[in-house]
C-alpha positions as CSV (number, residue, x, y, z in Angstrom):
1,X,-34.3,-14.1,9.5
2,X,-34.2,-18.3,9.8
3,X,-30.8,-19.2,10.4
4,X,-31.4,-22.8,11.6
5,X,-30.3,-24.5,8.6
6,X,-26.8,-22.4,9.0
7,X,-24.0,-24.3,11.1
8,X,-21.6,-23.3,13.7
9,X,-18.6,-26.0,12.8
10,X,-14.7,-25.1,14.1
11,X,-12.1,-25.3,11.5
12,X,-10.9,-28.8,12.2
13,X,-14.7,-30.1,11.5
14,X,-14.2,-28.1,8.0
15,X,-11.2,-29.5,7.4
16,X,-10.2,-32.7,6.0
17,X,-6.7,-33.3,7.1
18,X,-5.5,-32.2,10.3
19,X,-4.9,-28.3,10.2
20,X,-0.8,-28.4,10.3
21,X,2.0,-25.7,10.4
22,X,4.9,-26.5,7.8
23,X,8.8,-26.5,8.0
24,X,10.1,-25.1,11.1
25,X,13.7,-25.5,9.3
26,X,14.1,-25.1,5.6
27,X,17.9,-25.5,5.6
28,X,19.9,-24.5,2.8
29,X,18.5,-23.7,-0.7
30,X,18.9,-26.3,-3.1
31,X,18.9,-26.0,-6.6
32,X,16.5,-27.8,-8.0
33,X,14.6,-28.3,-4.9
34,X,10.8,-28.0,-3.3
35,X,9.5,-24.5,-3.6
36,X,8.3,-23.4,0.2
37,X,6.1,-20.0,0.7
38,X,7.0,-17.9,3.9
39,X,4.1,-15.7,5.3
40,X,6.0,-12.3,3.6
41,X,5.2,-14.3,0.2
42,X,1.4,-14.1,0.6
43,X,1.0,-11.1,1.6
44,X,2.3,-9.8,-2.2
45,X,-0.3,-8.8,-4.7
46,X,1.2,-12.0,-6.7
47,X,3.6,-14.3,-5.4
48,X,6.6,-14.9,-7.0
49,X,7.3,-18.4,-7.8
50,X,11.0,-17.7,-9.1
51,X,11.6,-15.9,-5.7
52,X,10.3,-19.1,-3.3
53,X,12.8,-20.2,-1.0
54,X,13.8,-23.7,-1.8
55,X,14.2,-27.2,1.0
56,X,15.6,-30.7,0.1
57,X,13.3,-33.4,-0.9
58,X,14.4,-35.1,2.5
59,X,13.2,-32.4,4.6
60,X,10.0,-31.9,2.2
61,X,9.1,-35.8,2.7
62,X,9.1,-35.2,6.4
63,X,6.6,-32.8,6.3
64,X,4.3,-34.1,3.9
65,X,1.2,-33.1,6.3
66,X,1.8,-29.7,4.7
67,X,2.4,-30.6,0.8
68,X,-0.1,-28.2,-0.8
69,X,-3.3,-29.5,-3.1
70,X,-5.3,-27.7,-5.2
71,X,-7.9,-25.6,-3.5
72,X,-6.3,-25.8,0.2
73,X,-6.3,-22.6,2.1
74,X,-2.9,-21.3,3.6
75,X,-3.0,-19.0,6.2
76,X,-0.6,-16.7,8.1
77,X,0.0,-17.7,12.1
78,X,1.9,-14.7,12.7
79,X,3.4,-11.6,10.9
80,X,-0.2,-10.3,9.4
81,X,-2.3,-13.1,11.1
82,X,-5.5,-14.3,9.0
83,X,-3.9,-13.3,5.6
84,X,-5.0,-16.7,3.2
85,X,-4.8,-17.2,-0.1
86,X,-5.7,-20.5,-2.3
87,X,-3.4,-22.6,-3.5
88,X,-3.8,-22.4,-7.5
89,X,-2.4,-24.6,-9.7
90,X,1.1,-23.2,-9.8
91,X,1.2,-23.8,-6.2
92,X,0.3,-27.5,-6.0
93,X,3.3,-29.7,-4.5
94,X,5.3,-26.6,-2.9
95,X,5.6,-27.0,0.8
96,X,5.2,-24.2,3.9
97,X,7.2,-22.7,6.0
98,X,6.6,-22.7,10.1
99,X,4.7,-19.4,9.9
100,X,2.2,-20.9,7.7
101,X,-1.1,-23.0,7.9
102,X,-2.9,-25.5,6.1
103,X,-6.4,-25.8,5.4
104,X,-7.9,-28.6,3.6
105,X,-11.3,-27.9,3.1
106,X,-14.1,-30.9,3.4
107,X,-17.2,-31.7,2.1
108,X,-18.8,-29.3,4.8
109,X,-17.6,-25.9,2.7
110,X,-16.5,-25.4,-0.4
111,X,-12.9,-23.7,-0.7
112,X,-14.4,-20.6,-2.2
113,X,-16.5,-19.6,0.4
114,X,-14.0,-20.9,3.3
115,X,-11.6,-18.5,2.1
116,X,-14.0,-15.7,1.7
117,X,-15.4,-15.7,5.8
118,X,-11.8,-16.4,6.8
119,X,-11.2,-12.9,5.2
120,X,-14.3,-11.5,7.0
121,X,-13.7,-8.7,10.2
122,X,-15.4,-10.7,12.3
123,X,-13.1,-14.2,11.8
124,X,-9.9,-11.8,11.5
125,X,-11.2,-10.3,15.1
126,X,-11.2,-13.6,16.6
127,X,-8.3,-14.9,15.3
128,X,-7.2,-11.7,16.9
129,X,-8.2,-12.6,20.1
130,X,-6.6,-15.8,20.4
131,X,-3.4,-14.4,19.5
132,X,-0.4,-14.7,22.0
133,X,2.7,-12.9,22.6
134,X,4.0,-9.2,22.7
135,X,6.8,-8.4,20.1
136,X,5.9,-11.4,18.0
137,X,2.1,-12.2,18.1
138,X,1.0,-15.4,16.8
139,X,-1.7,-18.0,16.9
140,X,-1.3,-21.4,17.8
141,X,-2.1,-24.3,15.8
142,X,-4.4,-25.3,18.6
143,X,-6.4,-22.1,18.7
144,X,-6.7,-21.8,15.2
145,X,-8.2,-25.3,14.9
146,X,-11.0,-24.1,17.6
147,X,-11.8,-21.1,15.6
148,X,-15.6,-21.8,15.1
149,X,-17.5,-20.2,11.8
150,X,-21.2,-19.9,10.9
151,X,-21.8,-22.2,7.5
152,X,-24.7,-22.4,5.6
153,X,-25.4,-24.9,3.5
154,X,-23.6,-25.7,0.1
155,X,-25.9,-24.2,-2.5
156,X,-25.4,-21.3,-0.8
157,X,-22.2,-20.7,0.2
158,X,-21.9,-21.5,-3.7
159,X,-24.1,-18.2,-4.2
160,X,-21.8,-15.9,-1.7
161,X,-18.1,-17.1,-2.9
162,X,-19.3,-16.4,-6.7
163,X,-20.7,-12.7,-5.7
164,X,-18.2,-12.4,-3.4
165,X,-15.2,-13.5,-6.0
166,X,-16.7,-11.1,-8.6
167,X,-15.5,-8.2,-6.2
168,X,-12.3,-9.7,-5.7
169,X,-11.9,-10.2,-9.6
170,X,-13.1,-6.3,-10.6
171,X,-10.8,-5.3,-7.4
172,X,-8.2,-7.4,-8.9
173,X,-8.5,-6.4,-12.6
174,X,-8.8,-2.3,-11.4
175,X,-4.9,-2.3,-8.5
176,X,-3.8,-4.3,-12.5
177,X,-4.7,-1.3,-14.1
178,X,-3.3,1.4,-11.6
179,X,0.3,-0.1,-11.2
180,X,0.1,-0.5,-15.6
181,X,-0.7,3.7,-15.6
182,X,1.4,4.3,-12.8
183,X,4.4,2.5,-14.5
184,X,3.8,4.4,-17.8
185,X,3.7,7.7,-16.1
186,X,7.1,6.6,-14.0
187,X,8.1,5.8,-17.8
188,X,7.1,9.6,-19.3
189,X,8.8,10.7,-16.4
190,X,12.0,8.8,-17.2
191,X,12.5,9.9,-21.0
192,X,10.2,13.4,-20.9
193,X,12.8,15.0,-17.2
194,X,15.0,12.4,-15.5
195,X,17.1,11.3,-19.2
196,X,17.6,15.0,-20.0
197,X,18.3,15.7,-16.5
198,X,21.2,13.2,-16.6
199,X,22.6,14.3,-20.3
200,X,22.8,17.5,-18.9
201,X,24.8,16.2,-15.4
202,X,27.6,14.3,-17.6
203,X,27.9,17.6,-20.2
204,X,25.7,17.1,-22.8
205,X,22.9,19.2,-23.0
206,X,19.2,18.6,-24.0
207,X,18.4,21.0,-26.7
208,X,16.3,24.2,-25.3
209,X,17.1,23.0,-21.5
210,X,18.8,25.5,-19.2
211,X,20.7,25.1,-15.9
212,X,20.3,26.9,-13.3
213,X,20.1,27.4,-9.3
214,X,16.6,26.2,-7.8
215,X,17.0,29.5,-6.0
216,X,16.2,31.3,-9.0
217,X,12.6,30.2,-9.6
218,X,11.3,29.8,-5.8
219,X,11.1,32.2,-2.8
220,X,10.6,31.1,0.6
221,X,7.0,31.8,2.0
222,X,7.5,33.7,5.9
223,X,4.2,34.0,6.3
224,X,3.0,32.5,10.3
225,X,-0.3,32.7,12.1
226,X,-2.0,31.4,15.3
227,X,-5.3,31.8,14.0
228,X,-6.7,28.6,13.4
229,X,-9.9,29.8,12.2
230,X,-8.9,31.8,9.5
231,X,-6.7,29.3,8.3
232,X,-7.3,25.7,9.5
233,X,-4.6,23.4,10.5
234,X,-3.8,20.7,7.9
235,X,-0.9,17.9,7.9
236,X,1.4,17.1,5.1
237,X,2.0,13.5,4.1
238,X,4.3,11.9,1.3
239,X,1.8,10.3,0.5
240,X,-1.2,12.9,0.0
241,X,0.5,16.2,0.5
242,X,-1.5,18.8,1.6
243,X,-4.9,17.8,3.5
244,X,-6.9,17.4,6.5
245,X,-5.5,17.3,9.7
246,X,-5.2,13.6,11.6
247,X,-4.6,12.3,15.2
248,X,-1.0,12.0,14.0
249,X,-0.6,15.5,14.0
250,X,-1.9,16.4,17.7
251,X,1.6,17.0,18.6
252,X,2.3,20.5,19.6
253,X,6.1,20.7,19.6
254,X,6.2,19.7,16.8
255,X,3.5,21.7,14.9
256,X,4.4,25.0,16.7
257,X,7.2,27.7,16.0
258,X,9.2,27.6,19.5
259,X,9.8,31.0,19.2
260,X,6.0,32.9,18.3
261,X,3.6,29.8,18.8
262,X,2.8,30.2,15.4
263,X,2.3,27.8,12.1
264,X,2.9,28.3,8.7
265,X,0.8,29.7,6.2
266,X,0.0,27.5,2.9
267,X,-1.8,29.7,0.1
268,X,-3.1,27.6,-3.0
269,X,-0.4,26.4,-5.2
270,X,2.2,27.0,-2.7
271,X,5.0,23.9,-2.4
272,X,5.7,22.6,1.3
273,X,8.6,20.6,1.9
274,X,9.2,18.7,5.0
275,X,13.5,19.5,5.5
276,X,14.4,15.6,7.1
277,X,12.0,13.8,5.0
278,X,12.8,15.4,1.6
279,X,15.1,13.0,0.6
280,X,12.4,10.3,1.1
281,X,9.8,12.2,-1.2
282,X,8.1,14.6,1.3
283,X,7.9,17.6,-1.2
284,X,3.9,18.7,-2.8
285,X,2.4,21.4,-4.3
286,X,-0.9,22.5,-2.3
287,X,-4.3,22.1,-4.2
288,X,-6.5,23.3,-1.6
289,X,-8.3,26.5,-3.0
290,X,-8.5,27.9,0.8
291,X,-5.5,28.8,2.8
292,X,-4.4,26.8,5.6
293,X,-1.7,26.2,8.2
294,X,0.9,23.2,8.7
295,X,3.4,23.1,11.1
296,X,6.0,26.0,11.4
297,X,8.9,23.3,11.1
298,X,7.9,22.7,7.3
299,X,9.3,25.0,4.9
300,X,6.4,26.7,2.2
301,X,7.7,28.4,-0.9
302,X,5.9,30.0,-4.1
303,X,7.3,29.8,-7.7
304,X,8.2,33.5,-9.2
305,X,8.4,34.6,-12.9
306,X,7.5,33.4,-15.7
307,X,10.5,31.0,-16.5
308,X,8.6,28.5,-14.4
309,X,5.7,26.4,-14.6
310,X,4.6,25.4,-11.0
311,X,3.3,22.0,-12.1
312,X,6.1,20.6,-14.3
313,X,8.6,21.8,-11.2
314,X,6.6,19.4,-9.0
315,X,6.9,17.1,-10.9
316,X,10.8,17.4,-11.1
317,X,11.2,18.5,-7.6
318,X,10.2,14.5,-7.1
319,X,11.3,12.9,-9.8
320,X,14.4,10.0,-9.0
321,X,17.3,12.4,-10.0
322,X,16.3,14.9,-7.9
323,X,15.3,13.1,-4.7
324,X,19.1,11.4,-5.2
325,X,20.5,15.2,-5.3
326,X,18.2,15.8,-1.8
327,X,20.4,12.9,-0.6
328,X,23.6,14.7,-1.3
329,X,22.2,18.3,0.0
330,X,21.0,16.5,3.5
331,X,23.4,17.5,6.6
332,X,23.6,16.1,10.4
333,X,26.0,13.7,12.0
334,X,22.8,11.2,12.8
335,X,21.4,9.5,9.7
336,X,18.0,9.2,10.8
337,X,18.2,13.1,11.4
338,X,19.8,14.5,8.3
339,X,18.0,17.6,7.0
340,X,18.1,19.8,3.5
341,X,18.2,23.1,5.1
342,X,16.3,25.9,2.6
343,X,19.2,27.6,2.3
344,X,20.8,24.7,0.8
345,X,18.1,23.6,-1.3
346,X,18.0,26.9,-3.3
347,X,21.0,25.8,-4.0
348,X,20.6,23.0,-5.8
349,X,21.0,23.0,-9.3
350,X,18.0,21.7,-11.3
351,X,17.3,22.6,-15.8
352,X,14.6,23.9,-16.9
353,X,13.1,23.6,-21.0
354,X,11.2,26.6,-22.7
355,X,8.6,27.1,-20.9
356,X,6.0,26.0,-23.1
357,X,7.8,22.5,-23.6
358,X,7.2,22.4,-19.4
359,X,3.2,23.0,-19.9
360,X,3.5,19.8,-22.3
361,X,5.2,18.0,-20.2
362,X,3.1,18.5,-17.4
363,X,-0.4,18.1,-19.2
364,X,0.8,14.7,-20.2
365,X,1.5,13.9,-16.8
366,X,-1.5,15.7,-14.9
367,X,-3.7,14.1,-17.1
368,X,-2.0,10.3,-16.3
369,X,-2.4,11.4,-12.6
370,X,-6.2,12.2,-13.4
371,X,-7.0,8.9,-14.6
372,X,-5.0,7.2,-12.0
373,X,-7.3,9.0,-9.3
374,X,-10.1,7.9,-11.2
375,X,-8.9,4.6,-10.4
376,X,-7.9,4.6,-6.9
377,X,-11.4,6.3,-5.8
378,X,-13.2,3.5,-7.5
379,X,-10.7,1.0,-6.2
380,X,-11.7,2.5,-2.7
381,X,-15.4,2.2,-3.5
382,X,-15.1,-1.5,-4.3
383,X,-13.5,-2.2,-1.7
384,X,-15.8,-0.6,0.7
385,X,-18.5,-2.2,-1.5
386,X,-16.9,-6.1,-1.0
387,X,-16.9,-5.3,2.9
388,X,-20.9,-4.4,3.3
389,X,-21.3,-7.5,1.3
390,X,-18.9,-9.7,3.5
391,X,-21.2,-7.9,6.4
392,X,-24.6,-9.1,4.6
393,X,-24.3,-11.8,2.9
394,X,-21.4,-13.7,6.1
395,X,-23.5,-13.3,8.9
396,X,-26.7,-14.2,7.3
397,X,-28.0,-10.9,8.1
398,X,-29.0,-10.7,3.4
399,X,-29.4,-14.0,2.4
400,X,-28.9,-14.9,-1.1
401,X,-31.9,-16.7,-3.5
402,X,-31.5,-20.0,-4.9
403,X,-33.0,-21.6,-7.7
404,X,-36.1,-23.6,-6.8
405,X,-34.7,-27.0,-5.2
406,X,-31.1,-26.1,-4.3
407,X,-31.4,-25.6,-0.9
């Protein structure tokens, strides 16, 4: 591929003022004064304007190098080094803070595709490489300004940004619509278990729900086995429950029962709870249709009867009442070491609706979480998608067609 009409300019040739950091002391907040962003502010989904740190117009005025314009770049030196963002509208005449860049893209680059291949792996690994210090890493104005990038001309970084944007917009438009179905299921969860939950704490029962122990409806699963093959070892995460073992979980005292060398045994639909972490959310019903082992120090329990249905339990065994009743249960003198020992968590006293109200309940729910991991594999897959293309179309190696003449 011809790549000698592409460029290799540093940032301070693509830039038309001189690439500055911004206040290196705020002072107090003022009241009605200049809005500054801090590196923790960019790297939120949205940044909040109402929750800007504030500087007087005196200090702003002295740092007037660093007085954002529309279509500037700002860029983290430290904390999560590389993160950028454009300034929008919203953002014009707000100042930065010391761990914060500006970019002021010249008639070299458009803004669009500046931002785009300062995202790329390969900028974010050499802005990696010129980083300096131990406990608080950091790039220096100076290096960042002798961060060299391949350009190509106008007409066609024009091409990539608008490709490359169109991924960022559907990427955008699809983490809108998980946190909107996540937030409806948090809110079926609020009215459907935590608000009769709490009417029946202060007295005033829900009609149909029943209170009882936990201990009732669960029974501890004893079951261990060194055999690996028969039933493979898996971890257990807050955030995914139940699945594949990872690097992470390589430690043998901790995966091991001290006394037999021995894990525990997960059939399907079994619940694993994690004692020290339970108050934190580390409780899951397993989904995997084989059995498997975790580590003996988790605790494994199966639902009995047929008061109970397993799914709706999960769902309550994690909703916010319960994890602040977890909090309560937890014992130890150290904080970071508190436990909810089984024997106490049987104890706990959780209500229960007619059985066929729970199956309701939790189609409702399992069918929100459904849709919502509909959503997060295709948010995965665009994602993954956006980086081939940075890969392509960044380097050069896929380049894009222009209209006749544009080049």
């Amino acid at each position: 591929m011809d790549h000698r009409d592409w460029k290799s300019l540093t940032l301070s040739q693509l830039s038309e003022k001189r690439i500055s950091y911004g206040i290196v002391q705020t002072g107090e907040a003022q009241k009605n004064g200049v809005k500054c962003l801090r590196v923790v502010d960019i790297t939120k989904p949205r940044i909040q304007l109402d929750q800007l740190i504030t500087t007087s117009q005196e200090i702003n005025q002295s740092y007037k190098r660093t007085i954002l314009e529309k279509d500037e770049l700002v860029l983290a030196l430290r904390g999560e080094i590389g993160k950028a963002i454009l300034v929008c509208d919203e953002l014009v005449g707000c100042n930065l803070t010391r761990g914060l860049a500006r970019i002021s893209p010249n008639g070299n680059v458009t803004p669009a595709f500046l931002f785009q291949v300062m995202q790329s792996a390969e900028t974010l690994r050499r802005l990696e490489r010129r980083t300096n210090g131990s406990a608080l890493k950091e790039i220096s104005i100076g290096e960042l300004r002798r961060i060299a990038l391949r350009i190509p001309p106008l007409p066609e970084q024009q091409k990539i940004a608008a490709i490359l944007m169109s991924w960022d917009r559907a990427i955008e438009l699809t983490e809108e619509l998980i946190a909107t179905k996540q937030k409806r299921k948090q809110s079926v969860i609020q009215s459907q278990i935590t608000k009769p939950l709490l009417a029946l704490s202060v007295g005033s029962a829900s009609p149909g729900w029943n209170l009882s122990k936990l201990g009732r409806f669960i029974r501890k699963r004893s079951e261990k086995s060194s055999d690996l093959k028969a039933f493979p070892l898996h971890s257990f995460t807050i955030e995914n429950g139940v699945t594949e073992k990872t690097e992470r979980y390589e430690r043998s005292f901790l995966l091991k029962d001290s006394d037999n060398n021995k894990y525990a045994i997960v059939h399907f639909g079994d619940f694993v709870i994690n004692p020290m972490n339970l108050r934190f959310g580390a409780i899951g019903r397993s989904r995997l249709r084989s059995s498997v082992s975790v580590s003996a120090y988790y605790d494994v329990f199966s639902v009995i009867g047929n008061d109970c249905d397993s799914s709706f339990l999960e769902y309550l065994l994690k909703s916010p009442r319960l994890m602040h009743m977890y909090e309560r249960y937890a014992t130890g003198s150290l904080i970071e070491k508190r436990r909810v020992h089984f024997s106490e968590f049987v104890k706990i006293p959780i209500a229960l609706p007619p059985l066929r109200e729970q199956k309701r309940i939790a189609t409702i729910l399992n069918a929100m979480n459904w849709e919502i991991e509909l959503l997060v594999k295709k948010l995965a897959l665009l994602k993954q998608q956006k980086k081939g293309l940075m890969q392509q179309l960044l380097t050069g190696k896929t380049r894009v067609k222009l209209p006749k003449g544009a080049a």
